[in-house]
DSSP file (Angstrom, degrees, kcal/mol; ACC not computed):
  #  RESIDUE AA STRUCTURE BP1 BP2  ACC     N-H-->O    O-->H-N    N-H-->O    O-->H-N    TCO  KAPPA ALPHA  PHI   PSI    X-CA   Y-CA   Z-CA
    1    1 A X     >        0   0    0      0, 0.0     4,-2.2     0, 0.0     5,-0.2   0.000 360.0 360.0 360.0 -42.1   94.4  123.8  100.4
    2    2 A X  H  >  +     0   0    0      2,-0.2     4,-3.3     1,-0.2     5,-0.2   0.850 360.0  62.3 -51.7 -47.8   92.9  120.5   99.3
    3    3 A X  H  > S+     0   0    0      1,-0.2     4,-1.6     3,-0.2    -1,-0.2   0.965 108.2  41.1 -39.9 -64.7   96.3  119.7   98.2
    4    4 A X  H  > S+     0   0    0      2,-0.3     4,-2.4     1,-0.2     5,-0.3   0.903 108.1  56.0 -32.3 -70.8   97.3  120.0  101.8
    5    5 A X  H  X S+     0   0    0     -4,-2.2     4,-9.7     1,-0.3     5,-0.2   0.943 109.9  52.2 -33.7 -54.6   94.3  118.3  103.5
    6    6 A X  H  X S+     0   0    0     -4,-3.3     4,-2.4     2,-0.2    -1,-0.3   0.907 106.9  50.5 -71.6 -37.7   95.3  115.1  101.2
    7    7 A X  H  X S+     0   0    0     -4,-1.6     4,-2.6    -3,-0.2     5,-0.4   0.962 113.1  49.2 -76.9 -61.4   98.9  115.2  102.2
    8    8 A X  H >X S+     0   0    0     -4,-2.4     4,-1.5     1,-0.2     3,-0.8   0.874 108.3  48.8 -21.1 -70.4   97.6  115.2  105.8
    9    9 A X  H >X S+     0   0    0     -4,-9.7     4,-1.6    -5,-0.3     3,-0.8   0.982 115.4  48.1 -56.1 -43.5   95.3  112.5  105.4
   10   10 A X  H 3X S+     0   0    0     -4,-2.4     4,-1.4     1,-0.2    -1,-0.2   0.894 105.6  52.6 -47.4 -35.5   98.1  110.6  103.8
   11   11 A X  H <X S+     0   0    0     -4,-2.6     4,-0.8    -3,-0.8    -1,-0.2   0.661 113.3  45.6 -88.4 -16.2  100.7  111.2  106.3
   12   12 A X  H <X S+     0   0    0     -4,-1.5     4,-2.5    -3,-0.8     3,-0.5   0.954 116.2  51.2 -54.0 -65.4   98.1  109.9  109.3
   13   13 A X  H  X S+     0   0    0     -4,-1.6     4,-1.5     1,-0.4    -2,-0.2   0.623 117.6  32.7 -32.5 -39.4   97.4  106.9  106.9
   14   14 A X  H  X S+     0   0    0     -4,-1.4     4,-1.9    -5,-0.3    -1,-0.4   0.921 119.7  58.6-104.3 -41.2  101.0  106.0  106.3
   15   15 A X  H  X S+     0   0    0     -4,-0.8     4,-0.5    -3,-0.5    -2,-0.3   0.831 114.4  34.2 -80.1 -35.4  101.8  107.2  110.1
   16   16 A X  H  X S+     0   0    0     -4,-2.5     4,-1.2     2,-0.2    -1,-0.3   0.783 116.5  56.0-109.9  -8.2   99.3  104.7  111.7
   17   17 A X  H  X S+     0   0    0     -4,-1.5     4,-0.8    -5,-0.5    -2,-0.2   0.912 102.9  55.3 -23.2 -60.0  100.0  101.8  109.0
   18   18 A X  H  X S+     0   0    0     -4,-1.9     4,-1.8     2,-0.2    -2,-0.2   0.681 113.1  42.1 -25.7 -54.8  103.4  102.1  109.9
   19   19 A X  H  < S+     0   0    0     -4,-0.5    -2,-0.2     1,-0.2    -1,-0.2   0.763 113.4  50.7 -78.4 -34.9  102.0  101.4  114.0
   20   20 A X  H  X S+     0   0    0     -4,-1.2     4,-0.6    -3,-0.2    -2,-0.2   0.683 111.2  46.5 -85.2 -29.8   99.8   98.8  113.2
   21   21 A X  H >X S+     0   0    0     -4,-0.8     4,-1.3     2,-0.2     3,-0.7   0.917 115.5  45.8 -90.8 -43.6  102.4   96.8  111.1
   22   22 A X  H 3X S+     0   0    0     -4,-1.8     4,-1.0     1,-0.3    -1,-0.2   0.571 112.8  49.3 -91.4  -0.7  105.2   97.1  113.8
   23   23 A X  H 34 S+     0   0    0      2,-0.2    -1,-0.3     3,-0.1    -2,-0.2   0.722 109.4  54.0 -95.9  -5.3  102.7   96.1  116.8
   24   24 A X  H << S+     0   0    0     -3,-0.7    -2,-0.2    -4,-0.6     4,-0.2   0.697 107.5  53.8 -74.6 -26.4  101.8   93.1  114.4
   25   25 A X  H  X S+     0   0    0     -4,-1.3     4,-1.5     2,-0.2     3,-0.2   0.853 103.3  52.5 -81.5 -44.8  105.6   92.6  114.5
   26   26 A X  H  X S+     0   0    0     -4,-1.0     4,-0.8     1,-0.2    -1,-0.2   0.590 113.1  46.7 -71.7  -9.3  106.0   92.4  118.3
   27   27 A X  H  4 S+     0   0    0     -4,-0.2    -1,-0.2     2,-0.2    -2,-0.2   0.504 105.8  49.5-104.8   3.5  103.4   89.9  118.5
   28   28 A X  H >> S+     0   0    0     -3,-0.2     3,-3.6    -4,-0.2     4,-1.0   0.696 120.2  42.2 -77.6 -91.6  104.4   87.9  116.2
   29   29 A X  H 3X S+     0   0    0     -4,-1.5     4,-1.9     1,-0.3     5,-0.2   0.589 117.4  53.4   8.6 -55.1  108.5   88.3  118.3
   30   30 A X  H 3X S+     0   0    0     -4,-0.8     4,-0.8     1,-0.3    -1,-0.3   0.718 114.0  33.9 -93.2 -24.9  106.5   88.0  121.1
   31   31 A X  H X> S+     0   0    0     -3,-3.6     4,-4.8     2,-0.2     3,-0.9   0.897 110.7  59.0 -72.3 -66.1  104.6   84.6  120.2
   32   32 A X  H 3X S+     0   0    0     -4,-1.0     4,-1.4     1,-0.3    -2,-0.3   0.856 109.7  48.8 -55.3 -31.5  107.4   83.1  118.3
   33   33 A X  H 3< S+     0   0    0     -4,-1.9    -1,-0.3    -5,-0.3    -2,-0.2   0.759 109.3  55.2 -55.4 -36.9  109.4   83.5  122.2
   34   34 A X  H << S+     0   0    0     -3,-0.9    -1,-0.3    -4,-0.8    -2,-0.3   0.731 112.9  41.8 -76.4 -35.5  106.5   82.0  123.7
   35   35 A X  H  <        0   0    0     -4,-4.8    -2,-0.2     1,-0.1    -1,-0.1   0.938 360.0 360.0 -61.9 -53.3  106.9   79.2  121.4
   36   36 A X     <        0   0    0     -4,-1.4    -2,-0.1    -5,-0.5    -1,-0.1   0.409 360.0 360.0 -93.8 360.0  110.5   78.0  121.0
């Protein structure tokens, strides 16, 4: 059951990592368009 819990927490962890990195990625796009 623990086992479980810890794959859980991982699989938020990796799931909003994952969200944070590719909204870091549309504002960086979204800048570098605003730039050039």
């Amino acid at each position: 059951m623990a086992q479980n819990r810890l794959g859980a927490r991982l699989a938020w962890f990796a799931a909003i990592w994952l969200a944070s990195v590719a909204a870091l990625a549309v504002v960086a796009y979204g800048i570098k368009l605003l730039i050039s």
